[in-house]
N, C-alpha and C positions, 0 to 999 in steps of 0.2 A: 331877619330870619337866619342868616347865614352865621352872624355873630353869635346869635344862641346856640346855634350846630357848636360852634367854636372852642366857646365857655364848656360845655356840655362834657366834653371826652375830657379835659383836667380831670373834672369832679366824677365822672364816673372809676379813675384811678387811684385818686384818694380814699374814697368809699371805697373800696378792694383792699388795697392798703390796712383800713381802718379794722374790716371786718377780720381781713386776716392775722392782725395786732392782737386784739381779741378774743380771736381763736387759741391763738398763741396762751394770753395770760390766763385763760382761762383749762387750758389745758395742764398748765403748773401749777392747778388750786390757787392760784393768787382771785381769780374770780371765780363764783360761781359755788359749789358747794367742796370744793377741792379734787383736787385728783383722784380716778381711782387707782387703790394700792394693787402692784403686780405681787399676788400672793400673800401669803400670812405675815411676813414681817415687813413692819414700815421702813423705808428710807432709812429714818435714823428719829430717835425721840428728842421731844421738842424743850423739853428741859428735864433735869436731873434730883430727885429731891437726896437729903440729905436720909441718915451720914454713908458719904460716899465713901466708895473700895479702890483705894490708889496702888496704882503701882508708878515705879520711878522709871522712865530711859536709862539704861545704860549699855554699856559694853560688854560685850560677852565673848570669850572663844569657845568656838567650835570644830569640829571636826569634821571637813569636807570627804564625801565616799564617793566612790561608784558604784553600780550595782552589775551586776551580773546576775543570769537567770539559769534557774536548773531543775530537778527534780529528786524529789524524795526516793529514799532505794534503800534496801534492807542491807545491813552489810554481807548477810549471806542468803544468796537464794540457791536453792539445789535444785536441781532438774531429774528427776527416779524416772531411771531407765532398767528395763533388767538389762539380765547376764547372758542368760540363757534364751532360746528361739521356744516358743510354744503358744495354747492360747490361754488367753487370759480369763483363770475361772473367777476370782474375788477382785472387787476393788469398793471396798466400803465405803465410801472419804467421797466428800465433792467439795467443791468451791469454798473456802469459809469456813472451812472445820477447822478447829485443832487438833493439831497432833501433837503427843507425846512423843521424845526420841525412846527409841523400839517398838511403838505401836506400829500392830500389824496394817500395811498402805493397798496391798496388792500380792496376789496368788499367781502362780500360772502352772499350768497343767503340767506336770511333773511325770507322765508315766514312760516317756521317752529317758528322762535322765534314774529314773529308777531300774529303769533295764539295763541301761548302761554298767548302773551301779552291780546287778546281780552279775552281769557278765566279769566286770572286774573282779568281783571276790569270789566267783569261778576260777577266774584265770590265776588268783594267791592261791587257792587253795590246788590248786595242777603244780603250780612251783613251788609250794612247799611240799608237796609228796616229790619230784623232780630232786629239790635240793636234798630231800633228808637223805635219797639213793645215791645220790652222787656223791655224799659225806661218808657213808657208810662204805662204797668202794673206794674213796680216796684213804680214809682209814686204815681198811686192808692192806693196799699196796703200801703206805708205808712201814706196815709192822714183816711184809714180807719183801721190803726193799732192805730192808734192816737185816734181814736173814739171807740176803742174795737169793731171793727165791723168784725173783721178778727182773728182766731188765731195765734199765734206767730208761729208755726211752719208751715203757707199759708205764711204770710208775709216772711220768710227766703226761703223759696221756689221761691218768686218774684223775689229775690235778688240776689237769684242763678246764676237763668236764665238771670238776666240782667247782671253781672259779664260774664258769659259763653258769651252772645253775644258780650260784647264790647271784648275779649280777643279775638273771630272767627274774628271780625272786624280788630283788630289789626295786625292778621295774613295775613289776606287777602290783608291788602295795604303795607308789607310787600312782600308779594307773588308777588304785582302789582309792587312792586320797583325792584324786584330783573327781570323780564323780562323784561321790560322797560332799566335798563339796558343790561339785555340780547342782547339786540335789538342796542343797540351803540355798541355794541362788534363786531356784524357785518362790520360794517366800522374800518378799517383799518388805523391810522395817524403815522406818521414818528413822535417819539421822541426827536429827535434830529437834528439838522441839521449838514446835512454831504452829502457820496453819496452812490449810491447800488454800493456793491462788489461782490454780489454775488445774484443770482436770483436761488432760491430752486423748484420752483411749477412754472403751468402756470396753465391760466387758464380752467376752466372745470376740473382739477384735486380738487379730495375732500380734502379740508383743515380739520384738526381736532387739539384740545389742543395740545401745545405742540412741534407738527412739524412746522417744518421753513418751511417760506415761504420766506421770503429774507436777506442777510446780510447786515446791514446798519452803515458803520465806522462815526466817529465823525469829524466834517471837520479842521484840524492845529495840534490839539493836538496830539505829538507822540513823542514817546521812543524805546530807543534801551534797549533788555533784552536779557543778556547775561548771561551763565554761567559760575561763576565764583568759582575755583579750592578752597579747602575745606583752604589751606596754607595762599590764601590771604584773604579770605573773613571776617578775621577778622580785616582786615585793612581798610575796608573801613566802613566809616560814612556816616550817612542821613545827607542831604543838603550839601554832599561837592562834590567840581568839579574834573571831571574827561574829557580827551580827549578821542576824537570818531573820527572814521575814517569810512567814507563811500567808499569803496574803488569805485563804478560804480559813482560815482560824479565827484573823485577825491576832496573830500570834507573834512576838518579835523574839528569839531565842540567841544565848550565845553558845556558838558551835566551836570545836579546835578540828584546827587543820590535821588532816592523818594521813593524807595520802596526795601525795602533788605528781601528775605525770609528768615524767621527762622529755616529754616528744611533743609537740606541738599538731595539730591537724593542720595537715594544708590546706584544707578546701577556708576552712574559719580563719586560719591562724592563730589558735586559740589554745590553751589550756587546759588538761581537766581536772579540777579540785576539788577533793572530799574532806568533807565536813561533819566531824561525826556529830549528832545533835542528842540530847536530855529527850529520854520517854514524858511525852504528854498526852493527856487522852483526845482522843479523835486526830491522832500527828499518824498517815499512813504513807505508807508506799505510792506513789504515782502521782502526790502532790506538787504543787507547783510551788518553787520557793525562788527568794531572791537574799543573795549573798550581796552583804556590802562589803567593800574594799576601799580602807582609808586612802586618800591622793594628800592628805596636807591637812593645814588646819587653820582659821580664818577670825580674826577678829573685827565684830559688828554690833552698831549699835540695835541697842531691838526691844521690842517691847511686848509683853502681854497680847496675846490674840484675843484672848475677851475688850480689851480696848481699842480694835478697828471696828468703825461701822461703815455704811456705803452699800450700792449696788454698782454694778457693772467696775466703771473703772476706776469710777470715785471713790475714794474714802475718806474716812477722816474721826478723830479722838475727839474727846471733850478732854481742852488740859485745866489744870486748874491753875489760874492770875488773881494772885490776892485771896486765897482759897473761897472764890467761882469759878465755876465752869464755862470756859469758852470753846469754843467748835471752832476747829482747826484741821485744813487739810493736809493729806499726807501721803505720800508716795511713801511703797510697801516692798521688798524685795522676797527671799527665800526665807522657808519657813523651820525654823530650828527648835523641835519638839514641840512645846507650847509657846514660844513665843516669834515675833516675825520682824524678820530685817529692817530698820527704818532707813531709808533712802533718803527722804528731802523731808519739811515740815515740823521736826521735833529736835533737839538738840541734847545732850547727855546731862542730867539731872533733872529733866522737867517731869512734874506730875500728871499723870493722863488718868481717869475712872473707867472703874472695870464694868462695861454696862452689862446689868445680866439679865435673863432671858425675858421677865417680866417688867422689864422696863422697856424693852424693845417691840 
C-alpha cells in the first residue's frame, strides 16, 4: 500500500509535465488547428511564389538631425488699436474675414474731435484777422519811421506785435492740422492685407490709445520659430536651408533661416529660430512644427522596409541562396526614409524580397 502512495506522486508530475508540453505546442500551432493570428496580418508568409521583387543590402550615407519643436506664426501680425478716446460706433470684421489693406476695420464716435476741429479753425480764423491788423500797422510805422514821423522805440513796438501775431497764426493752423487729423484717426483702415484673427472690443464698448481692438495677420507670409538648444545654435546660418515637418499636414517642407536671436533664454537656454516656410494650403498660424537640425552624417548598412517582417521583437527577411528564398533573422536599427538600418543577420550585397501587402 505504501509503495503505490510512493510510485503515485512521480507519475502524477510527469502527467503535468506532459499536459503542460502540450499546451505549449499546441499553443504555437505546431498541434491542433494552429494559432490564432493577433490581428489582420500573419507572423510572416509561409512561402514566397515567384517572380520575386529584390532589393540588394547595401551601404548608405546619411544625414543625422535633431529636432526642435516650434510653431507656425505669420511674419506680420498687427494689433488695430485707435488713436483717439471715444465709443465705438462700426466694427464690421469678426474672426476669419479677410481684409483688404485700406478696408474700412472700425469707426469711433467722432463728435468730440470734430469740435475740436470747429474750435481750431475758429481759433485761424481770430489769427488771421489778428495777423492782417498787425501787418497793416507794422506797414505804417515803417513808411513813417522813414519820414521820422514815429520814434524808433513806436516803430519796434509795431514789429513786435506784428512778429507775435504771425507766430499765434502759425500756432493756430498748426492746432487746426493736428485735429483735422484728429478727426481721420477716428476711422479705422486695415494696413495690410490679410484676415481678422482675433476680434478684442465690440461695438458701444469705449476704445481708448493703445487697446486692441482687433488682431489682423498678414495673408501667405509665414514661419516656423522654434527653440533651438544653446549646443546647436551655433550651427546654424542666415539664409541656409533647413527641413520642417508639420506633423497635422503630414507635410515635410524646406524653410531658410531669416532671423536667429542673439540672446539665449535663460529659463530654456535655448535659441530662437525663424524659419521662413513656401505657402501650402491648409499651412496656418498656431501649427505645431518640428525643425530639423543636422548634428553629422552616418554611414549604414540598410535595406528596403518592405523587406522586414516580424511582430514584436522578432524580425526577419526572406534572402535569397541559389535564387530560393530562405527566412533569416535580423536585427534592425534606425529608420532612414524608406529604408532601415541593418545591425546583425544580413551582410552587404545579399539579396532579400520585397513582401507586399498581399502576400502577407
Amino acid at each position: 500500500m505504501e509503495r503505490t502512495h510512493r510510485f503515485s506522486k512521480p507519475i502524477g508530475v510527469v502527467l503535468a509535465l506532459a499536459a503542460l508540453i502540450v499546451l505549449l505546442l499546441w499553443m504555437q500551432g505546431i498541434l491542433g488547428g494552429g494559432k490564432i493570428k493577433p490581428g489582420e496580418i500573419p507572423y510572416a508568409i509561409k512561402e514566397i511564389k515567384e517572380p520575386y521583387a529584390v532589393d540588394v543590402v547595401r551601404k548608405a550615407t546619411y544625414v543625422n538631425s535633431e529636432e526642435a519643436v516650434g510653431t507656425v506664426r505669420a511674419k506680420r501680425e498687427v494689433l488695430i488699436s485707435p488713436r483717439v478716446m471715444g465709443i465705438l460706433l462700426e466694427l464690421p470684421v469678426k474672426a476669419g474675414d479677410p481684409v483688404q489693406n485700406g478696408q474700412l476695420l472700425a469707426r469711433v464716435d467722432d463728435r468730440d474731435s470734430k469740435s475740436r476741429l470747429e474750435q481750431a479753425r475758429s481759433a485761424v480764423r481770430e489769427a488771421e484777422s489778428e495777423h492782417e491788423r498787425a501787418s497793416s500797422d507794422y506797414e505804417r510805422f515803417q513808411r513813417l519811421r522813414k519820414e521820422q514821423a514815429v520814434s524808433q522805440q513806436q516803430f519796434e513796438t509795431a514789429q513786435a506785435a506784428h512778429l507775435a501775431a504771425a507766430a499765434r497764426l502759425q500756432r493756430a493752423r498748426e492746432s487746426l492740422q493736428e485735429a483735422e487729423v484728429s478727426v481721420g484717426y477716428t476711422v479705422i483702415r486695415s494696413p495690410i492685407t490679410g484676415f481678422v484673427v482675433e476680434k478684442h472690443m465690440e461695438v458701444g464698448d469705449m476704445a481708448s490709445p493703445g487697446m486692441p481692438m482687433l488682431t489682423v495677420q498678414e495673408e501667405g507670409a509665414l514661419r516656423l520659430e522654434a527653440a533651438v538648444r544653446e549646443g546647436l545654435a551655433g550651427t546654424i546660418q542666415l539664409g541656409g536651408t533647413l527641413k520642417v515637418r508639420i506633423d497635422a499636414l503630414n507635410l515635410d517642407l524646406s524653410g531658410v533661416v531669416e532671423e536667429k536671436v542673439p540672446v539665449a533664454d535663460p529659463m530654456t537656454r535655448s535659441f530662437l529660430v525663424k524659419v521662413s516656410l513656401p505657402q501650402r494650403p491648409g499651412l496656418r498660424s498656431g501649427m505645431f512644427g518640428r525643425l530639423y537640425l543636422p548634428t553629422g552624417s552616418v554611414t549604414a548598412l540598410t535595406v528596403s522596409q518592405k523587406a522586414i517582417q516580424g511582430v514584436g521583437e522578432i524580425q526577419m527577411v526572406w534572402v535569397l541562396s541559389e535564387d530560393r528564398p530562405e527566412r533569416r533573422y535580423v536585427r534592425t536599427g534606425l529608420i532612414y526614409d524608406d529604408r532601415v538600418e541593418v545591425l546583425s543577420g544580413l551582410k552587404e550585397g545579399d539579396k532579400v524580397v520585397l513582401v507586399s501587402p498581399k502576400e502577407t
